[in-house]
N, C-alpha and C positions, 0 to 999 in steps of 0.2 A: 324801814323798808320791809316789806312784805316778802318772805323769802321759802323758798319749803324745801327739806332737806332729806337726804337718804340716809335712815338710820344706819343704813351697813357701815356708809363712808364716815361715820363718824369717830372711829376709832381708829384711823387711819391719821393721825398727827401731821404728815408729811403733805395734805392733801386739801384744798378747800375745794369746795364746792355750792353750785345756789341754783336752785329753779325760781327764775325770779318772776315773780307774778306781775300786774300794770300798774300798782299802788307804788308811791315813793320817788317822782320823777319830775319834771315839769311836763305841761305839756300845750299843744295849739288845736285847737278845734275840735275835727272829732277823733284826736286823740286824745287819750285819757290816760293823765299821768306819766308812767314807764315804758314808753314804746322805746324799745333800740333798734328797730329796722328804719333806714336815712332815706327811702321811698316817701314821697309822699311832700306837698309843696308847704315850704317850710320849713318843714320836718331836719333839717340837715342838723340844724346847731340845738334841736333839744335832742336828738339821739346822743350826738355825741357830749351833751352836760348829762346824760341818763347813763350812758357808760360809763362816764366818769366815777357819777354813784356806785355803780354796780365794781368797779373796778377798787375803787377804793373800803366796799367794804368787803371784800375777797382778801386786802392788800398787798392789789398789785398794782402796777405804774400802769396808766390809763392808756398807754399805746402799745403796753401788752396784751391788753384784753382784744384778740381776735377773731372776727369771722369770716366769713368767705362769702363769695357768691353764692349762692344756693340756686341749683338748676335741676332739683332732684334726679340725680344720677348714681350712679356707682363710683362715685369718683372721693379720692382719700388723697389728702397731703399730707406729707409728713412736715412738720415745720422744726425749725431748727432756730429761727430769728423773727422778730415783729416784721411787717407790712404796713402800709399806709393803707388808708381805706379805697384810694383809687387804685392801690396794686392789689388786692383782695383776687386770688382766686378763682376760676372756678370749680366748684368741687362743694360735696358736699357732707364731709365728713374732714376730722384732722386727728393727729395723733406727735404725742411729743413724749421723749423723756427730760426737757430742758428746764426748770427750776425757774419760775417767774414769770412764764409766761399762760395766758388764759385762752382757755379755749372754747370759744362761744358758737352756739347755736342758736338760731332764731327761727321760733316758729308764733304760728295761728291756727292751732288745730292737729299738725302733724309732730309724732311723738319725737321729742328729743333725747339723746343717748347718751348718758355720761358712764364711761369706762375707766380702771382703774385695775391695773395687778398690784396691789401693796409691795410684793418679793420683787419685781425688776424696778419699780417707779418709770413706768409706762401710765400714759394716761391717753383717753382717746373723748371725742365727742362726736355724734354721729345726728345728722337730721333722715330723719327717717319717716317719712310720708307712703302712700301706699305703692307709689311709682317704685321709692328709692327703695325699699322693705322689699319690693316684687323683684327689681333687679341687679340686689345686691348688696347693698352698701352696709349691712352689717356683716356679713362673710368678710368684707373688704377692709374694713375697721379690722375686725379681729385680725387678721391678714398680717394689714400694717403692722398693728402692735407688737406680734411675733417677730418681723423686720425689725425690732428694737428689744428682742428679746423678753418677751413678755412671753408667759406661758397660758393657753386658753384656761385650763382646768383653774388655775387663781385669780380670775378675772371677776371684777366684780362688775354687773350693770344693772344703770339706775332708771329705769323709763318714767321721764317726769310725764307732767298734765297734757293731757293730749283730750280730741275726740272720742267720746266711749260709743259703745254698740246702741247704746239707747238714743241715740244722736244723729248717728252715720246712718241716711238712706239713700241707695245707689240702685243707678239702673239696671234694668236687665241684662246687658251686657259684661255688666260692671266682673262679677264670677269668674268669666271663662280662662282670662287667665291665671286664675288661682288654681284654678280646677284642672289646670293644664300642666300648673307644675304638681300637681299632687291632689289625687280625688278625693282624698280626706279633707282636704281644705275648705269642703261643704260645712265644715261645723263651724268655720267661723262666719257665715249665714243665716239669718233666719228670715221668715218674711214679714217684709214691711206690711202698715194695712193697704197700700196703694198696690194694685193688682200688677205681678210681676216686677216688683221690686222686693229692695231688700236690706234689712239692716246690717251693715257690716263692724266688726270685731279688730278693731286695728290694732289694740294691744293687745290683743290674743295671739294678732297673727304675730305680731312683733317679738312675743315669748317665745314663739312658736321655732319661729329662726335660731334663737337664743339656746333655747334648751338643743335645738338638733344639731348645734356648736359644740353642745356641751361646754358651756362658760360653765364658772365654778359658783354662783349667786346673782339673783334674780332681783331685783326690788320694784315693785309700781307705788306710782304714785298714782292715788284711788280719785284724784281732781279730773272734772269733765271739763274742759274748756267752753264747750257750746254753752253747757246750760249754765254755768257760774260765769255772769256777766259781769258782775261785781269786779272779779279775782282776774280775768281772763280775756285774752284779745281772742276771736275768733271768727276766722276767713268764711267762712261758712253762716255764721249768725249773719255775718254784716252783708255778706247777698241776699242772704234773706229779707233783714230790715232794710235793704236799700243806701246803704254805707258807701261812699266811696272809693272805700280802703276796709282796710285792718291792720289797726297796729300790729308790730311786733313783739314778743315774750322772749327773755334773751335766759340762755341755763348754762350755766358755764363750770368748764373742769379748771386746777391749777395745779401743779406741784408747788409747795413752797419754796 
């Protein structure tokens, strides 16, 4: 399997982790290889043989490794036990201090969030697209975690492959609410060459959150989703070329 790892977390023994790229999976049509998002016709029983993978090479038990509905919102659970996949949440972040259980994220394009205090063993995972980033759901991650005793200042976060600025062109509208929460936020703007638009900076903005948390360490992962077709499912490519979908990219936290 194809997997990409945050140097920080790697010193952390107590802890696995994976931003798992589309290589290493079965798959049906125009999915290719490792999708684990269960959208999509047919798709049901190669997501769940692709968890499986992913599940075992974390090793955890394959009905541990969980994710939720994703509705990009502000919305955070704490989980305490596995779910089946038809009781799955909505919500779009989790947070556990519970020892064997996995906490997955699925994205195509928007960044995903892997959290970690080493001192409380707190771990969180956040999906964070530019809705959830705009309204909240890393304030709300961190949030949670401190509900379990986690302190922000020793917090570590991992921003796996996401969409980068040289990728992301958004309309004109697209700005105002950025600019709304904060007129500095013009810097993560520039202009596109298509008249009144604009390239947007999503893991700019996404640090951006992070550091005004004051978490304790930062880490990106330098992989652009759009342009590495190879490596990479992306929601945004496949409108483009005409795709009927987009797989899913699954990144997942675990205590051991």
């Amino acid at each position: 399997m194809d997997v990409l790892l945050a140097e920080s977390f790697n010193s952390f023994s107590s802890v696995g982790h994976g931003f798992f790229t589309r290589k290493g999976g079965v798959s049906t049509g125009i999915y290719a290889s490792l999708n684990c998002g269960f959208s999509g016709d047919g798709e049901f029983s190669n997501a769940t043989e692709n968890r499986r993978r992913v599940a075992n090479h974390l090793g955890i038990k394959t009905d541990y490794l969980l994710s939720c509905y994703q509705i990009h919102s502000p919305t955070v659970v704490t989980v305490t036990e596995p779910w089946t996949t038809n009781a799955r949440p909505e919500a779009d972040a989790m947070v556990t201090k519970t020892p064997g259980l996995g906490l997955g994220i699925l994205t195509a394009d928007c960044g995903p969030l892997l959290f970690v205090d080493p001192k409380s063993g707190v771990i969180g995972a956040a999906h964070a697209g530019w809705r959830g980033a705009l309204c909240g759901i890393i304030e709300n991650t961190l949030e949670a975690m401190e509900k379990l005793g986690a302190r922000i200042p020793h917090i570590y976060v991992a921003i796996g492959p996401c969409i980068w600025q040289n990728s992301y062109e958004v309309g004109p509208e697209f700005p105002a609410p950025f600019l709304a929460e904060n007129p500095e936020h013009d810097r993560f703007f520039r202009p596109a060459f298509r008249s009144d638009h604009y390239m947007f900076n999503l893991p700019g903005y996404i640090e951006a959150k992070l550091r005004c948390a004051k978490v304790g360490f930062i880490e990106f992962s330098p992989a652009d989703t759009y342009s590495d077709e190879d490596r990479f499912f992306s929601y945004r490519r496949a409108c483009i070329t005409g795709e009927k979908r987009a797989g899913s990219l699954i990144s997942v936290i675990a205590l051991r």
